[in-house]
C-alpha positions as CSV (number, residue, x, y, z in Angstrom):
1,X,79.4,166.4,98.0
2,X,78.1,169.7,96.4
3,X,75.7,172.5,96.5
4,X,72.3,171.3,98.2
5,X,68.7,173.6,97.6
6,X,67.2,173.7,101.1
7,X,63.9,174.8,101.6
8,X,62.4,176.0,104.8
9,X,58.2,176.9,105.3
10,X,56.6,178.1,108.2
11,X,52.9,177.7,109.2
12,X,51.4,179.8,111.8
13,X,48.6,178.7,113.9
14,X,46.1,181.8,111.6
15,X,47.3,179.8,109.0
16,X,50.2,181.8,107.0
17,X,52.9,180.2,105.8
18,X,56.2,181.6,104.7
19,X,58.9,179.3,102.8
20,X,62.4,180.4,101.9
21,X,65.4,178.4,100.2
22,X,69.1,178.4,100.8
23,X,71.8,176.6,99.2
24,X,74.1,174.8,101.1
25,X,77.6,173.6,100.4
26,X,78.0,169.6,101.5
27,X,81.6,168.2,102.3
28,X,81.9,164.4,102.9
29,X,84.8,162.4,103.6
30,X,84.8,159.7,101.2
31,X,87.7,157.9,100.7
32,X,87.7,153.8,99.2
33,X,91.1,151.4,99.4
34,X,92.8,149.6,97.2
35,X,90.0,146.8,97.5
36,X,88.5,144.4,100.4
37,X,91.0,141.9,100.3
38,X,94.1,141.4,98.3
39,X,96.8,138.4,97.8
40,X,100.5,139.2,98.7
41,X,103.1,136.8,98.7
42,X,105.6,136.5,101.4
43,X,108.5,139.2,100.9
44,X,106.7,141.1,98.6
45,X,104.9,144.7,99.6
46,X,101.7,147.0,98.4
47,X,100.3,150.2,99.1
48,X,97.1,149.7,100.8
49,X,95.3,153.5,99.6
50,X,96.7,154.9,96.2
51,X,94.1,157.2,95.9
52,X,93.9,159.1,99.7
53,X,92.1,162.4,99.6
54,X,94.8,165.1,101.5
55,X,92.2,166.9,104.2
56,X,92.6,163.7,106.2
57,X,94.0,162.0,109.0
58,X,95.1,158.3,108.8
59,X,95.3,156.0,112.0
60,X,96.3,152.3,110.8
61,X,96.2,149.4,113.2
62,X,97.5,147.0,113.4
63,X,100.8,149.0,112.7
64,X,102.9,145.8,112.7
65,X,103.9,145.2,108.8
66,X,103.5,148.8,107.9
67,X,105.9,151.4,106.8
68,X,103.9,154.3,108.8
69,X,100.3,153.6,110.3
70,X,99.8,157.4,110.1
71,X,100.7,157.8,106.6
72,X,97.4,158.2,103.7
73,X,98.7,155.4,101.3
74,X,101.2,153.2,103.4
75,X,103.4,150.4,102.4
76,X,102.4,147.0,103.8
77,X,104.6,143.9,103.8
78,X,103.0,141.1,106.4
79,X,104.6,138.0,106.9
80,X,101.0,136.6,107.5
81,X,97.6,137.3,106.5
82,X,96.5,140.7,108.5
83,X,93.2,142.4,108.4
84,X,94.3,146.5,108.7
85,X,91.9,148.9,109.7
86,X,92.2,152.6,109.1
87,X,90.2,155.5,110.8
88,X,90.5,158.7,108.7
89,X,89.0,161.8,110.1
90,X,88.6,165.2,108.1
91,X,90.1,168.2,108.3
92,X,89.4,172.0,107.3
93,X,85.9,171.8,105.6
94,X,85.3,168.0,106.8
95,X,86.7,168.6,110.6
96,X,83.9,166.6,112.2
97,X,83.5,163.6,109.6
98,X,85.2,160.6,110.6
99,X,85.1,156.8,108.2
100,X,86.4,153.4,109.0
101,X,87.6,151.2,106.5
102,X,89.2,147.6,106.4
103,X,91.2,145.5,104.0
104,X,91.9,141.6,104.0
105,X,96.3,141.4,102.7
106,X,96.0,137.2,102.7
107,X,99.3,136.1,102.8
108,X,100.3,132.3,101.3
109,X,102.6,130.1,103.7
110,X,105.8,130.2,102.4
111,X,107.0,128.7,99.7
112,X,110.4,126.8,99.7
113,X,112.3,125.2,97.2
114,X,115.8,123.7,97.3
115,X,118.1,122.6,94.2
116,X,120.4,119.9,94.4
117,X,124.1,120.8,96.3
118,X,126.7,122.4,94.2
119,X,129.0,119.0,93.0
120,X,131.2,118.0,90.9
121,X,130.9,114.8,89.0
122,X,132.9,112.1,86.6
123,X,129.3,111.1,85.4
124,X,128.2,112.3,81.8
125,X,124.8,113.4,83.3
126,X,123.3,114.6,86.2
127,X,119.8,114.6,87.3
128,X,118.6,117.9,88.5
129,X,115.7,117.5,91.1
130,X,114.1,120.4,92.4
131,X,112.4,119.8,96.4
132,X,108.9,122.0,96.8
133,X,106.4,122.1,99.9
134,X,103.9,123.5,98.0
135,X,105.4,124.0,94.1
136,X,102.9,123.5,91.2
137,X,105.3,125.1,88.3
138,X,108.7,124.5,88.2
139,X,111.3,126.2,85.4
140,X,115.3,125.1,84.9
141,X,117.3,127.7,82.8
142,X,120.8,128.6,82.1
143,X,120.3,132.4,83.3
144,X,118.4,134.1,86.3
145,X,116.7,135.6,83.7
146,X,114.9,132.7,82.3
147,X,115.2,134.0,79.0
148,X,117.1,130.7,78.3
149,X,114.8,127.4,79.7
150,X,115.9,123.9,79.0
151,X,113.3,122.5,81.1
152,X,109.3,122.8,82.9
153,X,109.6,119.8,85.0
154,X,110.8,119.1,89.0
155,X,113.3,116.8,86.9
156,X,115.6,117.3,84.2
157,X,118.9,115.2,82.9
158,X,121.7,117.7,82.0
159,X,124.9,117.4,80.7
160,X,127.2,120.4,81.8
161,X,131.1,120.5,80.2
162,X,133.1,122.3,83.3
163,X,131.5,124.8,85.1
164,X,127.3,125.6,84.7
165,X,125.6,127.0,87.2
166,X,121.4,126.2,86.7
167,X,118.8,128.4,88.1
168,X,115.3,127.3,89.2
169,X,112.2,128.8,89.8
170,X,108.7,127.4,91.3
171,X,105.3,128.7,91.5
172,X,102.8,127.5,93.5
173,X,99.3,127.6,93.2
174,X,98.8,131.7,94.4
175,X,101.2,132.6,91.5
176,X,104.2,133.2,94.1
177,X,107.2,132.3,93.4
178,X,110.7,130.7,95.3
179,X,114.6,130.2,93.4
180,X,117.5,128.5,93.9
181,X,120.5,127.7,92.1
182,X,123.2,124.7,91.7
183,X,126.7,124.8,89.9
184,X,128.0,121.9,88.5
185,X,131.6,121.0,87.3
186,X,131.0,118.5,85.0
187,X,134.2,116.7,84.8
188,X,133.1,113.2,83.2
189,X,134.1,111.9,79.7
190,X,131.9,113.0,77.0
191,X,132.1,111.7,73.7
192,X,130.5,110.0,70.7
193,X,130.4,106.7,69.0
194,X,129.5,105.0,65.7
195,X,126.5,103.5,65.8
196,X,126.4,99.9,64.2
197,X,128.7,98.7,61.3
198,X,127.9,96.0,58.6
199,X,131.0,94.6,57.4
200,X,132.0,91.4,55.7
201,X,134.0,88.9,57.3
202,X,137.5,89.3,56.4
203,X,137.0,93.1,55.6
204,X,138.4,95.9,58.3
205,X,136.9,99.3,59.3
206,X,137.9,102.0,60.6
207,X,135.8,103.3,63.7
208,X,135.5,106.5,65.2
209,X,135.4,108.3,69.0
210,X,134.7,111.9,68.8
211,X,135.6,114.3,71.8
212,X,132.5,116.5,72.8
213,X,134.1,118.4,74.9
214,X,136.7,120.8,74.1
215,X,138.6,121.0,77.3
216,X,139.2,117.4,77.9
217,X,142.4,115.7,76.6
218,X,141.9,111.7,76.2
219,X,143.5,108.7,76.6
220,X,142.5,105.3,74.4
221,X,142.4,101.8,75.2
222,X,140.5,99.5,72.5
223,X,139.3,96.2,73.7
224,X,139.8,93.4,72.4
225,X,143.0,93.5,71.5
226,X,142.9,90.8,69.4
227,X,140.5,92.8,67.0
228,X,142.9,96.2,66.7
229,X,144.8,96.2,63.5
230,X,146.3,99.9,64.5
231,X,145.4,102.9,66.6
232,X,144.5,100.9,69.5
233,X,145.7,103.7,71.5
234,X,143.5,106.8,69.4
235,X,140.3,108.1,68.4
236,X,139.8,106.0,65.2
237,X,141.5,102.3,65.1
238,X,141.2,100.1,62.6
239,X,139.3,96.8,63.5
240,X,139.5,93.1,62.0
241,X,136.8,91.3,63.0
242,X,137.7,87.2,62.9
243,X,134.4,85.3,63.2
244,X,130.6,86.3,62.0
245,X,127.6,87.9,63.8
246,X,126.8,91.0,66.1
247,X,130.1,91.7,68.6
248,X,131.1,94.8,70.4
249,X,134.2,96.8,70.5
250,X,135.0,98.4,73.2
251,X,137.0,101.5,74.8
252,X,138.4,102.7,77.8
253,X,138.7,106.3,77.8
254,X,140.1,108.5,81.1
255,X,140.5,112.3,80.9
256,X,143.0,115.0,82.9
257,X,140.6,114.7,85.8
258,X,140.5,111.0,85.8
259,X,137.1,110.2,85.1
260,X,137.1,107.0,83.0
261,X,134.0,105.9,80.7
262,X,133.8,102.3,79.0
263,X,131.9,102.2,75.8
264,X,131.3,100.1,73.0
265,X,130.5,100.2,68.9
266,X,128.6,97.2,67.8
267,X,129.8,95.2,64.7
268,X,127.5,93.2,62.4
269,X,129.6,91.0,60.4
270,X,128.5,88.6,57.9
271,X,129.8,85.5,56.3
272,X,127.5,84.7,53.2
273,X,128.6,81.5,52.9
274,X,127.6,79.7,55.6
275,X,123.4,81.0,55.3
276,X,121.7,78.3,53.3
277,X,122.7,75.6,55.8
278,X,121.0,77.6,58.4
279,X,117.5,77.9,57.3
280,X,114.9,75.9,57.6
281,X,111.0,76.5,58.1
282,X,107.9,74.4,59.3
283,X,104.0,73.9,58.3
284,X,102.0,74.2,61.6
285,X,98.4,75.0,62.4
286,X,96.5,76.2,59.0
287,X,98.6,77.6,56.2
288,X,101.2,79.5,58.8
289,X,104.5,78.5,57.9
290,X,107.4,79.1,60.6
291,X,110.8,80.1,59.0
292,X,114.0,79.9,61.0
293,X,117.8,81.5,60.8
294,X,119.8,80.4,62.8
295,X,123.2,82.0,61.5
296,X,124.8,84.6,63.6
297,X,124.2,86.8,60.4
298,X,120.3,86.4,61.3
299,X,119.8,89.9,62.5
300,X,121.0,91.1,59.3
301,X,118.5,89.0,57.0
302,X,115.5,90.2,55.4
303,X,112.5,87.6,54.4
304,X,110.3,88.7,51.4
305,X,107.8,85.3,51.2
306,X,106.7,85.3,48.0
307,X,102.9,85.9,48.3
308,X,100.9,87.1,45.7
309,X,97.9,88.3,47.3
310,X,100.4,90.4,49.2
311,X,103.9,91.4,47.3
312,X,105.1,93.7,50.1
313,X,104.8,90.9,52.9
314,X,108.3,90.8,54.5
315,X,109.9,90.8,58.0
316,X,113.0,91.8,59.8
317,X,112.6,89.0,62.6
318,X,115.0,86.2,62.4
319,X,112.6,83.7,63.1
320,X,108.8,84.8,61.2
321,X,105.8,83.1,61.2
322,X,103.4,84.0,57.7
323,X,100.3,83.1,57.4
324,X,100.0,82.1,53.5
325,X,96.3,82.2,52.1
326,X,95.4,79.0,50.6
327,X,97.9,75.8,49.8
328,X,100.3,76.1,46.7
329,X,103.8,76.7,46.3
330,X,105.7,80.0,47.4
331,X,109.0,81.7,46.3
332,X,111.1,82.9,49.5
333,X,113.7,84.9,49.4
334,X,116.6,85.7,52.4
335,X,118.8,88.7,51.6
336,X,120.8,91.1,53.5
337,X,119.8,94.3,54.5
338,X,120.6,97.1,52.2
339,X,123.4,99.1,52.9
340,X,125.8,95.7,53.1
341,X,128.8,95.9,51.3
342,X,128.8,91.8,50.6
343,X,125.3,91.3,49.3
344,X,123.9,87.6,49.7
345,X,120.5,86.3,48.6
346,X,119.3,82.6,49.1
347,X,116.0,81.8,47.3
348,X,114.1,78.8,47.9
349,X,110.3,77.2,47.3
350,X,107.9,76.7,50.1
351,X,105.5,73.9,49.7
352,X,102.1,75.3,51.7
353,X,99.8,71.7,52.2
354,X,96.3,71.3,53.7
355,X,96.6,72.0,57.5
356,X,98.0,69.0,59.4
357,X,97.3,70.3,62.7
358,X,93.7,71.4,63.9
359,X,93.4,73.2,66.8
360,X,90.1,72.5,68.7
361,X,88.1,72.1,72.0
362,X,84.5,71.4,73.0
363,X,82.7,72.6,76.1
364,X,80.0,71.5,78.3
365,X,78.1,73.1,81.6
366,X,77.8,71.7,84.9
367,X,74.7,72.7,87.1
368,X,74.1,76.1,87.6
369,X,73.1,78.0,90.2
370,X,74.4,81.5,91.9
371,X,77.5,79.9,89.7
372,X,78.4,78.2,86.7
373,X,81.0,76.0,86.3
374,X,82.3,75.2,82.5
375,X,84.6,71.4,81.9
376,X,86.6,72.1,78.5
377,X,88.1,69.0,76.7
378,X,91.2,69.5,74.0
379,X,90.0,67.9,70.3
380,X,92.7,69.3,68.3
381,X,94.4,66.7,65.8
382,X,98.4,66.6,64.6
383,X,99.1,64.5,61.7
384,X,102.8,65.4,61.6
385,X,103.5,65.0,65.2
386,X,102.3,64.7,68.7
387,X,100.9,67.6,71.0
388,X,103.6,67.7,73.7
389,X,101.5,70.8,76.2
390,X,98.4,72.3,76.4
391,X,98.1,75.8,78.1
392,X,94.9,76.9,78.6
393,X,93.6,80.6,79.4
394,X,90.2,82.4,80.3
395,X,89.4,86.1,80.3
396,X,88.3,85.7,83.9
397,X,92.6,84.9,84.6
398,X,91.4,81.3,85.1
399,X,94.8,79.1,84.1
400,X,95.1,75.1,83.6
401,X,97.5,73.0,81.8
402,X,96.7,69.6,80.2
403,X,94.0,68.0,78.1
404,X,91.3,69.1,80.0
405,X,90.6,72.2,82.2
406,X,87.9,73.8,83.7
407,X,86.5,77.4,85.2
408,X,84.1,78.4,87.7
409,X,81.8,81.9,86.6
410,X,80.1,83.8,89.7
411,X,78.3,86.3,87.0
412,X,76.8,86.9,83.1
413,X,79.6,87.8,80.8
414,X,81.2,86.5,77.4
415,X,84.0,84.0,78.7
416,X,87.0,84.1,76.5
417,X,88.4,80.8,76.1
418,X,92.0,80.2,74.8
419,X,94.0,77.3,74.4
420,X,97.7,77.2,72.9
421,X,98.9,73.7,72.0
422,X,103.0,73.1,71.5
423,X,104.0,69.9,69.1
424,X,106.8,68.1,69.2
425,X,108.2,69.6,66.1
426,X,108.2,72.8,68.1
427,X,104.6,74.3,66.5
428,X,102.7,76.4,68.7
429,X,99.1,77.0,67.4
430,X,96.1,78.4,69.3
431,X,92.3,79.0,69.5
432,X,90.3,81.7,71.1
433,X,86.2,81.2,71.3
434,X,84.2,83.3,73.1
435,X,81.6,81.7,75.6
436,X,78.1,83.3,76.1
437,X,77.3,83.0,79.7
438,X,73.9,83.9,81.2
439,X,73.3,83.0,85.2
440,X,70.3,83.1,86.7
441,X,68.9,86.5,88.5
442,X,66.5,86.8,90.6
443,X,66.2,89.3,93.7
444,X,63.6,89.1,95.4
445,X,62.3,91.1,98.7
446,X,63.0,90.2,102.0
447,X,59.2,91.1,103.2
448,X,55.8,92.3,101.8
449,X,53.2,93.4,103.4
450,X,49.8,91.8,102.6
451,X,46.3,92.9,104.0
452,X,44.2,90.4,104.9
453,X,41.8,89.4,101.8
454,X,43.9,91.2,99.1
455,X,46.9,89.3,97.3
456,X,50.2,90.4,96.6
457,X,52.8,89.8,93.7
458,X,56.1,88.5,95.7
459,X,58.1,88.7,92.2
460,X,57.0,91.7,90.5
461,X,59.8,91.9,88.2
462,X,59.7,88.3,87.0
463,X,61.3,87.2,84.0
464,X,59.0,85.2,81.6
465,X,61.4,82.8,80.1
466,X,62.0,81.7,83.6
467,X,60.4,78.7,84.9
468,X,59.5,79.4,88.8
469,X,58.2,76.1,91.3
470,X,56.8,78.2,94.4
471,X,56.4,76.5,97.8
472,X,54.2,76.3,99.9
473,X,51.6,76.5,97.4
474,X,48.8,77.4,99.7
């Protein structure tokens, strides 16, 4: 639009010419939508032409979706994808000038979500699992604002005291977004016990049940009764344990809604005297020595073995197995975890001798062909007792048991060979070799084609540390 310079000449046929120049004002009806296409979710709504020129008339089809197909800048809200077209013809100045336009409103299919039914529960927790046709984000929180999220997962484990309602949201992949809510009335028995007590036999403690929820009034019942000194019936009895090792205490607790809950503190009790008759240890394969504790106190034991070439060596494990470094003599000690109010430490010498026991086994190959099949024969030798079982494994999952075992290979690899041997004085040693294993490969065509008085190579890609035997020769 604007002021065009048009210019005008005449020729007559005697050859004069006149030329002459006007200007000329241009109207055009222009007028461009919000785009081409656009991406509307289901429910929500957009105008189509925010920037309409006024000197125009609007005709929208189709008018279904539409808040008026006649209005410049109308509001659509599909419930599908539409393609609207819009004919807008001038007025005034532009009477006459007439456009067509089009844009694509692509709507998603819907999006549905469901939350668990509202409940209430006895349970302490409560798995909330949101259901999504087409969900790709999902968000838990404690308000519909979201301002307060506990979770970004379809799943989440809660713990509500009363009434809480939980409010979800999903996304899928266009950006659109579904809610739901639950309420919950969590009515269960919520509460919170020691963890683990070392004691001494003979001593008493004192444990403890704290109520986490404010509204709940509880009832006690400690189990065994046996065990209770007092307050059998409240939050913090006193217990008397009467024999050593790890037991449980237990308690039955119901609330004004009568939801019950059993649960349990775990006593470690130890009686220091009885620990040096219940260790013992073993030589087996090498310089590997195999401790045992067999005292119900076990689990609350600490070895330190005595190694110079490595002062920090120690383990938790009632029954260890060290590997010392060379033969010698080794000072062990056995003590009780810190923290124990009856400290015990038993110290003893561990005689380390040449190895006893030899784990071994030789190999030897069958004929090969497309396959290769290996026989393996046990050598090991036990000077301090007999081998009772051999268990044999291959890193192809080839098994066997006894003496002898063998495995069948179908291609080139490195075979892993292991065999585990158990003694009659309960050692268990093991070796592990690995097994180069190269087959034969050869492809060769099907077909070649020869012409008659020139040769051919039939194996092109021979291997030269291959020996071939053709046939026929001729």
């Amino acid at each position: 639009p604007g002021v065009l310079l048009v210019q005008l000449t005449v020729t007559a046929a005697n050859g004069c010419e006149k030329t002459i120049e006007r200007p000329v004002e241009v109207f055009m009806l222009q007028d461009e939508l919000l785009a081409d296409s656009v991406l509307l979710c289901l429910g929500d709504s957009i105008h189509l032409n925010p920037t309409f020129p006024l000197n125009a008339t609007y005709s929208w089809v189709p008018g279904e979706g539409l808040s008026d197909p006649t209005h410049p800048n109308p509001l659509a809200f599909p419930t599908q994808s539409t393609t609207y077209s819009v004919t807008i013809e001038g007025l005034g100045n532009l009477e006459g000038c007439r456009i067509e336009r089009s844009i694509a409103v692509t709507v998603p299919p819907p999006l549905l979500v469901e939350a668990p039914n509202d409940t209430a529960f006895c349970s302490p927790d409560f798995l909330l699992a949101a259901q999504s046709n087409f969900g790709v984000q999902y968000t838990w929180a404690l308000d519909p604002a979201f301002s307060d999220v506990i979770a970004q997962a379809p799943q989440v484990l809660v713990t509500p005291f009363g009434v809480q309602t939980y409010y979800l949201r999903v996304r899928d992949g266009y950006g659109c977004e579904a809610f739901d809510t639950v309420t919950l009335e969590g009515r269960g028995v919520n509460v919170e016990l020691d963890s683990l007590h070392l004691l001494c036999l003979g001593d008493t403690v004192q444990l403890s049940a704290q109520n986490l929820d404010p509204q709940d009034t509880l009832s006690f019942n400690w189990l065994p009764p046996e065990l209770i000194v007092t307050g059998g019936q409240t939050p913090n009895p006193t217990v008397a344990p009467v024999m050593p090792g790890l037991q449980y205490v237990f308690v039955e607790l119901e609330n004004q809604n009568g939801c019950t809950l059993l649960d349990s503190v775990a006593l470690g009790v130890l009686d220091t005297v009885s620990i040096a008759g219940s260790v013992s240890w073993q030589q087996c394969g090498g310089f590997s020595i195999h401790f045992s504790n067999d005292s119900p106190n076990a689990p609350f034991y600490i070895w330190h073995f005595g190694d110079p070439s490595n002062p920090s060596a120690s383990s938790t494990h009632p029954n260890p197995v060290y590997t010392y470094p060379a033969p010698g003599t080794y000072s062990v000690t056995l003590s009780t975890l810190p923290g124990v109010e009856c400290p015990d430490t038993l110290n003893f010498e561990v005689e380390v001798g040449d190895p006893q026991i030899e784990v071994a086994f030789d190999f030897a190959f069958g004929a090969c062909s497309d396959s290769l099949e290996i026989f393996f024969t046990d050598q090991s030798s036990n000077q301090q007792s007999t081998i009772t079982n051999w268990q044999w494994w291959f890193s192809n999952g080839t098994t066997a048991t006894g003496p002898t075992a063998s495995v069948v290979v179908t291609e080139s690899q490195d075979l892993l060979a292991l065999l585990e041997i158990t003694s009659a004085d309960g050692c268990v040693d093991s070796l592990q070799q690995s097994i180069p294993i190269e087959l034969i490969e050869a492809e060769l065509p099907d077909t070649v084609v020869a012409c008659p008085g020139l040769g051919v190579e039939l194996n092109p890609d021979g291997r030269t540390d291959y020996s071939y035997l053709w046939s026929p020769p001729e």
